[in-house]
C-alpha positions, 0 to 999 in steps of 0.5 A: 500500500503505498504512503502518502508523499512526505511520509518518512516511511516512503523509500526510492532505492536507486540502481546503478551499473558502473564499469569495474575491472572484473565487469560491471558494478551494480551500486544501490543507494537509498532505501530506509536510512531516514526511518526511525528505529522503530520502523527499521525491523518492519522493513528488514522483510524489504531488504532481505527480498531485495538481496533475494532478487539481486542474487537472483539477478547475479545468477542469471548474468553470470549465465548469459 
């Protein structure tokens, strides 16, 4: 359910590729460094999926 704009639980999480010496880079940034500690064990379920898909991601590179 998304929340309303201004609200600290909302988050943006940037993806980037940047060229490195064995490849390509994936560089993420944001996510839920602003949110109150309260929040934070809430959105751990947010994090650990998002590690899920980007291994995910990483397998299917390394196959291609």
């Amino acid at each position: 359910m998304p929340v309303p704009a201004g609200d600290p639980r909302q988050t943006d999480v940037e993806f980037a590729l940047e060229p490195a010496a064995s490849g390509t880079r994936l560089v993420t940034d944001g996510g839920f460094a602003q949110l109150p500690d309260k929040w934070l064990e809430g959105s751990q379920g947010n994090v650990e999926g998002r590690r899920s898909e980007l291994d995910e991601l990483m397998e299917y590179l390394d196959a291609v």
